[in-house]
mmCIF file as Biopython writes it, N, C-alpha, C and O atoms, coordinates in Angstrom:
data_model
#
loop_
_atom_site.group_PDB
_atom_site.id
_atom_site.type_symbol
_atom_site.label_atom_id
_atom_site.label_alt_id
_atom_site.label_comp_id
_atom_site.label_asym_id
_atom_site.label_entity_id
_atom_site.label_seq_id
_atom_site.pdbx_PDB_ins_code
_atom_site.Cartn_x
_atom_site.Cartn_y
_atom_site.Cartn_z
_atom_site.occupancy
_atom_site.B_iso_or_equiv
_atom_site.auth_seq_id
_atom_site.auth_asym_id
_atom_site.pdbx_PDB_model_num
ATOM 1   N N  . UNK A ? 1  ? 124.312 18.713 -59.187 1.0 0.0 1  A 1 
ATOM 2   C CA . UNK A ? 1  ? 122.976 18.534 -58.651 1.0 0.0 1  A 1 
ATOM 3   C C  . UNK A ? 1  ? 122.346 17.319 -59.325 1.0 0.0 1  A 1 
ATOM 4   O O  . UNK A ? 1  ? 122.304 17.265 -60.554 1.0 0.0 1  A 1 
ATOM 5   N N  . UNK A ? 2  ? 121.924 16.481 -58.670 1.0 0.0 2  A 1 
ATOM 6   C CA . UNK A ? 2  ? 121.163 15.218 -59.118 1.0 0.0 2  A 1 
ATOM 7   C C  . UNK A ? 2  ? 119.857 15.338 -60.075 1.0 0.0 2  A 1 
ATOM 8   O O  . UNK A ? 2  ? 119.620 14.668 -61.080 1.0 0.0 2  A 1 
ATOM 9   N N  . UNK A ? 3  ? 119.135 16.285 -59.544 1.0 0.0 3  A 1 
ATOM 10  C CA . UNK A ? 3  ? 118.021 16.450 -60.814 1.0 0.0 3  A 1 
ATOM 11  C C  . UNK A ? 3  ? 117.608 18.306 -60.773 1.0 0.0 3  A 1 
ATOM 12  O O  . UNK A ? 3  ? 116.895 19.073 -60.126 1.0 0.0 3  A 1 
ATOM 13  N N  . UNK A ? 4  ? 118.449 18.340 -61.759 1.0 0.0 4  A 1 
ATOM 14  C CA . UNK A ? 4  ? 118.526 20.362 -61.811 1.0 0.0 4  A 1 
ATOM 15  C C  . UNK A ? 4  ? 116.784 20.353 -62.265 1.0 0.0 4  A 1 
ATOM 16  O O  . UNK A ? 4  ? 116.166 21.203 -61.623 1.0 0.0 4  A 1 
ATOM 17  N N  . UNK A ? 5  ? 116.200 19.816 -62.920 1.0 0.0 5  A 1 
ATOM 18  C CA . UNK A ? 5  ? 114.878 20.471 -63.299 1.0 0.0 5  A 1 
ATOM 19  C C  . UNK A ? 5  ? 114.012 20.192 -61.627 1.0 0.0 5  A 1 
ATOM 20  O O  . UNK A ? 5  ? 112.960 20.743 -61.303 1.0 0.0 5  A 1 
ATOM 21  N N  . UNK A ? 6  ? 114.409 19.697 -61.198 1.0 0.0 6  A 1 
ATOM 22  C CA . UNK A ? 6  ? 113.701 19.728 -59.573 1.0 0.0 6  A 1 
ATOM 23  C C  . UNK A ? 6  ? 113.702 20.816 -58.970 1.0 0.0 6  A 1 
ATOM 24  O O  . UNK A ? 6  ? 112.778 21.311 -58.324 1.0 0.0 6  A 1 
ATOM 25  N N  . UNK A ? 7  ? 115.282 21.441 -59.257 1.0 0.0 7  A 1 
ATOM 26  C CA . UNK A ? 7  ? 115.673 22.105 -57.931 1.0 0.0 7  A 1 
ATOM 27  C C  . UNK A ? 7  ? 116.285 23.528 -58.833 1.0 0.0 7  A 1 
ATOM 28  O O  . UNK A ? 7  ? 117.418 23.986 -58.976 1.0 0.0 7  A 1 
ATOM 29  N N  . UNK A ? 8  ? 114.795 23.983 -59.386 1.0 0.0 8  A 1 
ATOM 30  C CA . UNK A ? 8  ? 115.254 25.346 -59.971 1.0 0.0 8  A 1 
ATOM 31  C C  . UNK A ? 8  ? 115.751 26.464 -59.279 1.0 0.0 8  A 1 
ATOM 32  O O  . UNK A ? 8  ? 115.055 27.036 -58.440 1.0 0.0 8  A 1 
ATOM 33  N N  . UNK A ? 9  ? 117.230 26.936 -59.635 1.0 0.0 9  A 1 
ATOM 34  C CA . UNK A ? 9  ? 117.565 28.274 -59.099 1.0 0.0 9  A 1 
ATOM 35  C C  . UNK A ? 9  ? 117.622 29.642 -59.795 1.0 0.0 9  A 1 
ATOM 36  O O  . UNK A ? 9  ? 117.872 30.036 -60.934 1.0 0.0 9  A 1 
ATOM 37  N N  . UNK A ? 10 ? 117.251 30.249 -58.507 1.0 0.0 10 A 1 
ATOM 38  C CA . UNK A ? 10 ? 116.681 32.018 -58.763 1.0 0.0 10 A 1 
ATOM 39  C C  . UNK A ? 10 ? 117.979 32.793 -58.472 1.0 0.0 10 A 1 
ATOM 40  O O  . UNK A ? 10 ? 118.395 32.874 -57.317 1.0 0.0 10 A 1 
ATOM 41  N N  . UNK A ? 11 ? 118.605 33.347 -59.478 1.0 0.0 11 A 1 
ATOM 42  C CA . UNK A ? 11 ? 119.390 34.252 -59.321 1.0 0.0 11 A 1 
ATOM 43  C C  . UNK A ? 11 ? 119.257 35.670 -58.353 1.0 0.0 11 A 1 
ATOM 44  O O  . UNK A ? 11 ? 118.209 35.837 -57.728 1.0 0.0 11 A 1 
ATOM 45  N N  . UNK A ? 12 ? 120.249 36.576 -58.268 1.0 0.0 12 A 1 
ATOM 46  C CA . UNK A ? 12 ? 120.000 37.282 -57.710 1.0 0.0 12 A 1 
ATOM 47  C C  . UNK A ? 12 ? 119.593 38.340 -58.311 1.0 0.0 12 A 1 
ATOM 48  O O  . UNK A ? 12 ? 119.866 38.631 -59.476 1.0 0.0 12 A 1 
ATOM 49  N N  . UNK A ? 13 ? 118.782 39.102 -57.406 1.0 0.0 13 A 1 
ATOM 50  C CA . UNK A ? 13 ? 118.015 40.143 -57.668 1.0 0.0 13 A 1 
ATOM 51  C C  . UNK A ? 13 ? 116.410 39.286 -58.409 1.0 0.0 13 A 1 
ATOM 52  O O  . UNK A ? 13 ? 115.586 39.911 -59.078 1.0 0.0 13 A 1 
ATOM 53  N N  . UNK A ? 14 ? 116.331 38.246 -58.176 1.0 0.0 14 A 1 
ATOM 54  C CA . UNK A ? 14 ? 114.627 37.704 -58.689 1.0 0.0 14 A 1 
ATOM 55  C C  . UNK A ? 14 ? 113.890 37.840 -57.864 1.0 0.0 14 A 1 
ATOM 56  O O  . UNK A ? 14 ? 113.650 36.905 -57.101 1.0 0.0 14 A 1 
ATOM 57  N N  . UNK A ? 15 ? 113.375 38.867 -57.758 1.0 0.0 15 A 1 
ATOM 58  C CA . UNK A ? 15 ? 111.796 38.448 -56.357 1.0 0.0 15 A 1 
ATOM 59  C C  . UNK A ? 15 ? 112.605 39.167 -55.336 1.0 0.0 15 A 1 
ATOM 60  O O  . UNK A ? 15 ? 112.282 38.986 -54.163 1.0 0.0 15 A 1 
ATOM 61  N N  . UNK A ? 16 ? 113.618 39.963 -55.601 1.0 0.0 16 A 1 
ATOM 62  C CA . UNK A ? 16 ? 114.261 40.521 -54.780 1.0 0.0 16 A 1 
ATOM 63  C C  . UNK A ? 16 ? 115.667 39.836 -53.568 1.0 0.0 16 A 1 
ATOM 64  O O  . UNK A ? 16 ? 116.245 40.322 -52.596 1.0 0.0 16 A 1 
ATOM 65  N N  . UNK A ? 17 ? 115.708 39.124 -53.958 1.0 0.0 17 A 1 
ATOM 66  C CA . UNK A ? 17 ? 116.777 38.166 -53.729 1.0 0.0 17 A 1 
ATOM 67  C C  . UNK A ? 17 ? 118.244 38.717 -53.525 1.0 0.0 17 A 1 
ATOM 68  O O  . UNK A ? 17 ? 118.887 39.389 -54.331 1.0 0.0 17 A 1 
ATOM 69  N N  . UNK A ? 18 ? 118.689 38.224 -52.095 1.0 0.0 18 A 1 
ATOM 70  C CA . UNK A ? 18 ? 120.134 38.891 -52.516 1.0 0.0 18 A 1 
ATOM 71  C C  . UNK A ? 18 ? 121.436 38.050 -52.593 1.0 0.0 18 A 1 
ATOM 72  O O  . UNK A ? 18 ? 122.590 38.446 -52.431 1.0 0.0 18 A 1 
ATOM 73  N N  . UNK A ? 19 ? 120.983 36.774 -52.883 1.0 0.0 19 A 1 
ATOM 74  C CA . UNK A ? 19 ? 122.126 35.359 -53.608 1.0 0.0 19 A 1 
ATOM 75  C C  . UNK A ? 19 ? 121.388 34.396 -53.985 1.0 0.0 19 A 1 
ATOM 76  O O  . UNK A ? 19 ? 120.196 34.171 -53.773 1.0 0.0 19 A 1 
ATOM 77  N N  . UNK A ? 20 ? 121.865 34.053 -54.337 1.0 0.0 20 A 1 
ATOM 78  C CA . UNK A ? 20 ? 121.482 32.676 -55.627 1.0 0.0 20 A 1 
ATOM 79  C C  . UNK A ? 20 ? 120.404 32.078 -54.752 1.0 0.0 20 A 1 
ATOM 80  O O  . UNK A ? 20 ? 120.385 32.340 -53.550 1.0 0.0 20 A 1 
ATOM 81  N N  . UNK A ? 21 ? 119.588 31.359 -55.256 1.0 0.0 21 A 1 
ATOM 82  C CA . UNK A ? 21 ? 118.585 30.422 -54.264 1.0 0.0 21 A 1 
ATOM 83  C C  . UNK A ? 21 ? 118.350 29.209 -54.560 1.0 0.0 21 A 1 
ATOM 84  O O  . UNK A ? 21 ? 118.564 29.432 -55.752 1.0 0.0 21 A 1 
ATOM 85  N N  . UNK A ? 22 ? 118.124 28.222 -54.552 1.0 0.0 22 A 1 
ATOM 86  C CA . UNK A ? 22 ? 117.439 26.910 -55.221 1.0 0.0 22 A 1 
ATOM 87  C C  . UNK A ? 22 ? 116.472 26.716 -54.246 1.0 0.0 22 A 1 
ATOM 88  O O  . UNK A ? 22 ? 116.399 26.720 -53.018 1.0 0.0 22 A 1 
ATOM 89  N N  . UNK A ? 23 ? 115.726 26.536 -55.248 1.0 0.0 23 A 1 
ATOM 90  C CA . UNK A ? 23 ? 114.039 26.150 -55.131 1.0 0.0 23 A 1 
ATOM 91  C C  . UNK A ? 23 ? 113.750 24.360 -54.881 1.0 0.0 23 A 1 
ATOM 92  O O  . UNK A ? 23 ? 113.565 23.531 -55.772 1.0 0.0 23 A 1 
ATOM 93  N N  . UNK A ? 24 ? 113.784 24.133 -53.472 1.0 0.0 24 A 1 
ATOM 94  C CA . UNK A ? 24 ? 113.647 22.831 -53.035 1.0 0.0 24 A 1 
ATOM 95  C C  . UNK A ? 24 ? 111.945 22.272 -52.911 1.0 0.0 24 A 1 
ATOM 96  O O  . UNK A ? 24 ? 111.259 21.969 -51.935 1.0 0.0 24 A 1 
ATOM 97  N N  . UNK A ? 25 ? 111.710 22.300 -54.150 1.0 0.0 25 A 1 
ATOM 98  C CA . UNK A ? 25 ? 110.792 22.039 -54.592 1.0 0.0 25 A 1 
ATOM 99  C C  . UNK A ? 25 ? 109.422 20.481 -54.245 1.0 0.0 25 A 1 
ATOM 100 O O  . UNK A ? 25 ? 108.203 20.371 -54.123 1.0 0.0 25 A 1 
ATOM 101 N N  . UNK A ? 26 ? 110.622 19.601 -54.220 1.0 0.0 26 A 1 
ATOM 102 C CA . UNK A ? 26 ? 109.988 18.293 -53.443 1.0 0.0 26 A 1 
ATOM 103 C C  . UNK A ? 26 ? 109.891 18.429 -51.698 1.0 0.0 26 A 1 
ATOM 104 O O  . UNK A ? 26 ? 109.639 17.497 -50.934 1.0 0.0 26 A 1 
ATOM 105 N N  . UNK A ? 27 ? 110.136 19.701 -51.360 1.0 0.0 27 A 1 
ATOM 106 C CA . UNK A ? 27 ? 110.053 20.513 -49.766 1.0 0.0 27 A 1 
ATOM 107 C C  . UNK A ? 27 ? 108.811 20.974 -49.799 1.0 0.0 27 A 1 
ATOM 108 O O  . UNK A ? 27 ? 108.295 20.979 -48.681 1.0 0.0 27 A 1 
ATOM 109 N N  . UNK A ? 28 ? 108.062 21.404 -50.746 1.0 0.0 28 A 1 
ATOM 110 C CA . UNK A ? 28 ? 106.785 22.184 -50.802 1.0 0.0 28 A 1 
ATOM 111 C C  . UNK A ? 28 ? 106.068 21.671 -49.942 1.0 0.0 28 A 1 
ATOM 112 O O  . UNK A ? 28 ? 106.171 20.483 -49.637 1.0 0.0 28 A 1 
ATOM 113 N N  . UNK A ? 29 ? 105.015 22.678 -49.277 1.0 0.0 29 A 1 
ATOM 114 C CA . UNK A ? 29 ? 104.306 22.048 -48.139 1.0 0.0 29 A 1 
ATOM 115 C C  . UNK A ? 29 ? 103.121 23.326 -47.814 1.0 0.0 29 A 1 
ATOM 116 O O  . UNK A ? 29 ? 103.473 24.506 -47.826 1.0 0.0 29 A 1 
ATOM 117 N N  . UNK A ? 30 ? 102.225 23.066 -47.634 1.0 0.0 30 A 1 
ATOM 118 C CA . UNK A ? 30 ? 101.555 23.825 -47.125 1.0 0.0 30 A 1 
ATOM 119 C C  . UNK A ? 30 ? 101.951 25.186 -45.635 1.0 0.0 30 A 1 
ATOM 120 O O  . UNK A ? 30 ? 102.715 24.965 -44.696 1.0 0.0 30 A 1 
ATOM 121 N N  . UNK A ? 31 ? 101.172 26.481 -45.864 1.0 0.0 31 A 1 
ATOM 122 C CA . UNK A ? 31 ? 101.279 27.593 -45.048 1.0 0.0 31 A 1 
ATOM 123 C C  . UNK A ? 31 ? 100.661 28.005 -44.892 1.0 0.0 31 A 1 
ATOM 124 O O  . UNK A ? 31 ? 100.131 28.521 -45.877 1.0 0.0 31 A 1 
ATOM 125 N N  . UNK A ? 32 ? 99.975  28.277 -43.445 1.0 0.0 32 A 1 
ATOM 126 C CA . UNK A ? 32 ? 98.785  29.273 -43.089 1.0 0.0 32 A 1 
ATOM 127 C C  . UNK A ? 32 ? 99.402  30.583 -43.334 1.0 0.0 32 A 1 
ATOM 128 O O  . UNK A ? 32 ? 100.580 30.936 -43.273 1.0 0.0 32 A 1 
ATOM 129 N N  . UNK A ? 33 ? 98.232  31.275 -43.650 1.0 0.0 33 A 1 
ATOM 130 C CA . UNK A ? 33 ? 98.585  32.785 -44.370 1.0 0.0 33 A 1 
ATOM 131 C C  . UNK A ? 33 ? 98.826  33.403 -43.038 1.0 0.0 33 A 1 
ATOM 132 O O  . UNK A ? 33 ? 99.661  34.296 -42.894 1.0 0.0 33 A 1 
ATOM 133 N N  . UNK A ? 34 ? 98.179  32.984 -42.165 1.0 0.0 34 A 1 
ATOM 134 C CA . UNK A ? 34 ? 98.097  33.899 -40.857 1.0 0.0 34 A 1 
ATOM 135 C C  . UNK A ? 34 ? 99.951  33.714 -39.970 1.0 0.0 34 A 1 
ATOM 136 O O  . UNK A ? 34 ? 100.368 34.437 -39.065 1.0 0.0 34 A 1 
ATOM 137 N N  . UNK A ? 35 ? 100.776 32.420 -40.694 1.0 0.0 35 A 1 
ATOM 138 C CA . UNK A ? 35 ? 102.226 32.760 -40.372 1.0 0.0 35 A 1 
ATOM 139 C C  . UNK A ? 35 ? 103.334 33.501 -40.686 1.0 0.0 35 A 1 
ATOM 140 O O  . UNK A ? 35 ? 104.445 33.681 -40.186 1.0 0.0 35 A 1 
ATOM 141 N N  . UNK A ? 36 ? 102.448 34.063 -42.105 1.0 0.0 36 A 1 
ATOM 142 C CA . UNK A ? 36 ? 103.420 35.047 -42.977 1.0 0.0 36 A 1 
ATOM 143 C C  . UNK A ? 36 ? 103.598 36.117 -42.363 1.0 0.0 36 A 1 
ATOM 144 O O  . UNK A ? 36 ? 102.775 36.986 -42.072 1.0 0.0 36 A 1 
ATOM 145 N N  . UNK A ? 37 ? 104.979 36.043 -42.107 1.0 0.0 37 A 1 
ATOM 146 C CA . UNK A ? 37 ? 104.968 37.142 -41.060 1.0 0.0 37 A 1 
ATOM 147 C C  . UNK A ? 37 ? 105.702 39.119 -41.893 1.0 0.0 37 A 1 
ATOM 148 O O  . UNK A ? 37 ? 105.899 40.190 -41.319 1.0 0.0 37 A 1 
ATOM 149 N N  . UNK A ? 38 ? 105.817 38.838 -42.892 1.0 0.0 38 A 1 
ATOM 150 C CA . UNK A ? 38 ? 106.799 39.487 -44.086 1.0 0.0 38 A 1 
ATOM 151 C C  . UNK A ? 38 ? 106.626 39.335 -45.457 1.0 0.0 38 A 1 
ATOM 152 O O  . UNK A ? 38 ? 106.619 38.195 -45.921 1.0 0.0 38 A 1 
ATOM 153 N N  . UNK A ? 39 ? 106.444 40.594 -46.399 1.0 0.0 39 A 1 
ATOM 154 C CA . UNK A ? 39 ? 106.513 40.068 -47.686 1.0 0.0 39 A 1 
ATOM 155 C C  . UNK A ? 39 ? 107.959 40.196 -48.196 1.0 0.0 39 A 1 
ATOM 156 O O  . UNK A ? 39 ? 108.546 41.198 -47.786 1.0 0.0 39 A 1 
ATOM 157 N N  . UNK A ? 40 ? 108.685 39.331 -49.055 1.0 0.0 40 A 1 
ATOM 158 C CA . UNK A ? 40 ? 109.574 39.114 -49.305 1.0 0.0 40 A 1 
ATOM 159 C C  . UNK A ? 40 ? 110.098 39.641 -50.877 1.0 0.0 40 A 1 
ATOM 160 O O  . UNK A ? 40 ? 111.125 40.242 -51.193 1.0 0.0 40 A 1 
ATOM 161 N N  . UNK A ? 41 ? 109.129 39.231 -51.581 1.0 0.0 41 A 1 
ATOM 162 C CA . UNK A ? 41 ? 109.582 40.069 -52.976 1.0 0.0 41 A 1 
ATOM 163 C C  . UNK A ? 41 ? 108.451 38.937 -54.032 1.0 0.0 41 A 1 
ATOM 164 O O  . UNK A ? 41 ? 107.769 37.956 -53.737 1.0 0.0 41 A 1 
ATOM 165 N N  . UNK A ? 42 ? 108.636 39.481 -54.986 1.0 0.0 42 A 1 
ATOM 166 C CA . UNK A ? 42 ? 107.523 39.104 -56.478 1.0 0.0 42 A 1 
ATOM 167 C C  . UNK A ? 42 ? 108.575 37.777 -57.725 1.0 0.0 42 A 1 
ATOM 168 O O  . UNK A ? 42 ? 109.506 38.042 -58.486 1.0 0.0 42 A 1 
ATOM 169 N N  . UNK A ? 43 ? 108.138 36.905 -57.545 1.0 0.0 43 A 1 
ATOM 170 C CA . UNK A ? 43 ? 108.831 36.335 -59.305 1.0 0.0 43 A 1 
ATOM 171 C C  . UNK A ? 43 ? 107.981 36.997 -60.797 1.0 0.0 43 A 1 
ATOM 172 O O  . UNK A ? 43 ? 106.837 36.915 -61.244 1.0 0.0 43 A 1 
ATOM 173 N N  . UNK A ? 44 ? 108.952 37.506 -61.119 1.0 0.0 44 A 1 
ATOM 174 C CA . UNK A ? 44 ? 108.700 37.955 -62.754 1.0 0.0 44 A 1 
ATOM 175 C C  . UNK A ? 44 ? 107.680 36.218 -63.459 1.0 0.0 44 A 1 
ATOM 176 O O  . UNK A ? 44 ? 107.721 35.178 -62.802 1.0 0.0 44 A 1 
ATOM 177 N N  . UNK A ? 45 ? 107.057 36.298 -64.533 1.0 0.0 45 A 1 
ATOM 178 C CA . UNK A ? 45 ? 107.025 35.425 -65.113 1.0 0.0 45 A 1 
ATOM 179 C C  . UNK A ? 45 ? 108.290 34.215 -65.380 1.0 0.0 45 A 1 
ATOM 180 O O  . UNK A ? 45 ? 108.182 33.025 -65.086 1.0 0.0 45 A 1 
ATOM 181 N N  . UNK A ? 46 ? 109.089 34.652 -65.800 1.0 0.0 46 A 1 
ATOM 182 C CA . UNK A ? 46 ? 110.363 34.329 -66.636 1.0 0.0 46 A 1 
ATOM 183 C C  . UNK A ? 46 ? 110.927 33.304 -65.677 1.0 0.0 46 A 1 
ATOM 184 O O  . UNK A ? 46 ? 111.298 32.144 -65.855 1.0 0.0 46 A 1 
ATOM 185 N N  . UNK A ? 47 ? 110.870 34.283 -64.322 1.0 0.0 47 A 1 
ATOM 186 C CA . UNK A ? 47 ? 111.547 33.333 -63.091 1.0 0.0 47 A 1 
ATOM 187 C C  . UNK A ? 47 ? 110.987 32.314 -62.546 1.0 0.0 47 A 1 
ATOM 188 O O  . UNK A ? 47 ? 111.551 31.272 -62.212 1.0 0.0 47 A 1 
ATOM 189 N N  . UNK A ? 48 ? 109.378 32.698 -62.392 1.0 0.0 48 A 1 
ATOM 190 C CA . UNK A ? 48 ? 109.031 31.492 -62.231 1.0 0.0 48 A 1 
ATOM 191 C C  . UNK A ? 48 ? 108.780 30.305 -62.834 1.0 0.0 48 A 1 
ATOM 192 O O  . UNK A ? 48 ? 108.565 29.247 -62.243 1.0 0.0 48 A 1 
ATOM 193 N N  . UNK A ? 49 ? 108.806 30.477 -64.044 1.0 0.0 49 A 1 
ATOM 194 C CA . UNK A ? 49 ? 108.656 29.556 -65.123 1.0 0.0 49 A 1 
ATOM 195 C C  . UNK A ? 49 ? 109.224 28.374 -64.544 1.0 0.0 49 A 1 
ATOM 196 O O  . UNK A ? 49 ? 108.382 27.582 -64.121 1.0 0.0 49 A 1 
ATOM 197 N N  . UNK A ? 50 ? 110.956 27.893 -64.350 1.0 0.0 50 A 1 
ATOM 198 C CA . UNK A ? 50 ? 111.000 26.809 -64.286 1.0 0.0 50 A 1 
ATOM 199 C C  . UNK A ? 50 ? 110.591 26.396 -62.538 1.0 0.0 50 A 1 
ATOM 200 O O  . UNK A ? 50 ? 110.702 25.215 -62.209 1.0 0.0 50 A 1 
ATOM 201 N N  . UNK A ? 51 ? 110.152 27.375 -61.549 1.0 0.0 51 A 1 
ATOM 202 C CA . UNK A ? 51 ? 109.822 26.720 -60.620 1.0 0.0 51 A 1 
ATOM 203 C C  . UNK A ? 51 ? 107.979 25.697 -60.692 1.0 0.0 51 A 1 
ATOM 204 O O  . UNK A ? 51 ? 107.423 24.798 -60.062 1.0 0.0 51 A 1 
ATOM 205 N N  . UNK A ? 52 ? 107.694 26.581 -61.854 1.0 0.0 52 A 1 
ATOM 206 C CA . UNK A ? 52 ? 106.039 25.833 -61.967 1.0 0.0 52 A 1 
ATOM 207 C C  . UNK A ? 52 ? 106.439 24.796 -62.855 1.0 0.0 52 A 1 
ATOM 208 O O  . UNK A ? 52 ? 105.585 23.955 -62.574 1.0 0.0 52 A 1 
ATOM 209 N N  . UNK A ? 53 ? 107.245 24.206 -63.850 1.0 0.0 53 A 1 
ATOM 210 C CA . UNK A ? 53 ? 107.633 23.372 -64.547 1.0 0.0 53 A 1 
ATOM 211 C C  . UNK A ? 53 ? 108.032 22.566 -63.237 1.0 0.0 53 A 1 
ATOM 212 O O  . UNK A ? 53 ? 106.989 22.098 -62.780 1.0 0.0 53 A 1 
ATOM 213 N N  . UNK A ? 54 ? 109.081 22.227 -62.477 1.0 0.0 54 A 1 
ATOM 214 C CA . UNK A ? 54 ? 109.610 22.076 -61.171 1.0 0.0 54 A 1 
ATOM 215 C C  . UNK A ? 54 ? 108.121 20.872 -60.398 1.0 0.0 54 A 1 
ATOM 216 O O  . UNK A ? 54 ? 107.947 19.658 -60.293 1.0 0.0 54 A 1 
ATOM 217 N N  . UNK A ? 55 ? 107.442 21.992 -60.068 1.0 0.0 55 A 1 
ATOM 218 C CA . UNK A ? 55 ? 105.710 21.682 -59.923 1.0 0.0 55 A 1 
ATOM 219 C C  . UNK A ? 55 ? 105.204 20.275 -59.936 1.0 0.0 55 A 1 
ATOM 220 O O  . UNK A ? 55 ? 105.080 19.372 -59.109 1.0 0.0 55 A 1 
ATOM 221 N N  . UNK A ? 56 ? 104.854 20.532 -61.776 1.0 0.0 56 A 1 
ATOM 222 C CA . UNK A ? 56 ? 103.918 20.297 -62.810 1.0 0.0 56 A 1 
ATOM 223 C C  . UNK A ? 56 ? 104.734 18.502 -62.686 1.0 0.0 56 A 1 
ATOM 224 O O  . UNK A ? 56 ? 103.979 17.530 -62.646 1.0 0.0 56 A 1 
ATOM 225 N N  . UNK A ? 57 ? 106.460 18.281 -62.633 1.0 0.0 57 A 1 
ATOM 226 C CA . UNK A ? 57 ? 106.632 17.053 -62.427 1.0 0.0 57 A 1 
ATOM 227 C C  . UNK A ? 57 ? 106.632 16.661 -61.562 1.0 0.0 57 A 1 
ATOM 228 O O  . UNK A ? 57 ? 106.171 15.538 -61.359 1.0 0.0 57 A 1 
ATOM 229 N N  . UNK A ? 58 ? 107.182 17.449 -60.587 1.0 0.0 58 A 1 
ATOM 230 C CA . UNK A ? 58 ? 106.286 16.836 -59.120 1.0 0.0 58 A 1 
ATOM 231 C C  . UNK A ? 58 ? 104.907 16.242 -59.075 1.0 0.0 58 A 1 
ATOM 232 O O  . UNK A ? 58 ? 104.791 15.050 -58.787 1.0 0.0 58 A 1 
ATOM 233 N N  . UNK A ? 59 ? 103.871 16.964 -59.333 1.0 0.0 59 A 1 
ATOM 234 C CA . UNK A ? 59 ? 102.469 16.576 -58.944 1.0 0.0 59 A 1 
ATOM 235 C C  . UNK A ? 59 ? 102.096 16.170 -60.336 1.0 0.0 59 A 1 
ATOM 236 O O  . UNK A ? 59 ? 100.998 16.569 -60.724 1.0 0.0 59 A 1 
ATOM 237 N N  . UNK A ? 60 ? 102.875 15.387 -61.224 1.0 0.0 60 A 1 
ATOM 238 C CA . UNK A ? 60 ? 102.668 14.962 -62.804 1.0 0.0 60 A 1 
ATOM 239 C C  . UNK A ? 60 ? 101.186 15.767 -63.275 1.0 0.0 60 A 1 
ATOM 240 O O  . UNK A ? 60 ? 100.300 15.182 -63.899 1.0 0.0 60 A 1 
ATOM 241 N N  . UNK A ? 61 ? 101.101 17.303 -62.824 1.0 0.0 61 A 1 
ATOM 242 C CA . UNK A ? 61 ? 99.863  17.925 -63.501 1.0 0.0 61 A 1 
ATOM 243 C C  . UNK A ? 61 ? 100.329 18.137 -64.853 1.0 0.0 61 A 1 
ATOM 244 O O  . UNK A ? 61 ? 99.579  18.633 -65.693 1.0 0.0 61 A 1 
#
């Protein structure tokens, strides 16, 4: 992978997950709530950690 801190992956069973995932992070984009059609599952702290790190260099917050 060209830049792993970009493209953090969620193992399985994170957030309820049932295979590996990578988090395509420079994909982020806005969603009306009113398209969510399903809840999907929760990230622990832990898990999300490197997707908000992921973030934070994206949008250099």
């Amino acid at each position: 992978m060209a830049a792993p801190d970009l493209y953090p992956v969620l193992q399985v069973g994170a957030g309820g997950l049932r295979v590996p995932s990578v988090v395509l992070i420079d994909q982020t984009r806005a969603l009306d709530a009113s398209r969510v059609s399903r809840y999907l599952g929760l990230l622990t702290p832990e898990d999300y950690a490197p997707v908000h790190a992921a973030a934070r260099l994206i949008f250099s917050v």
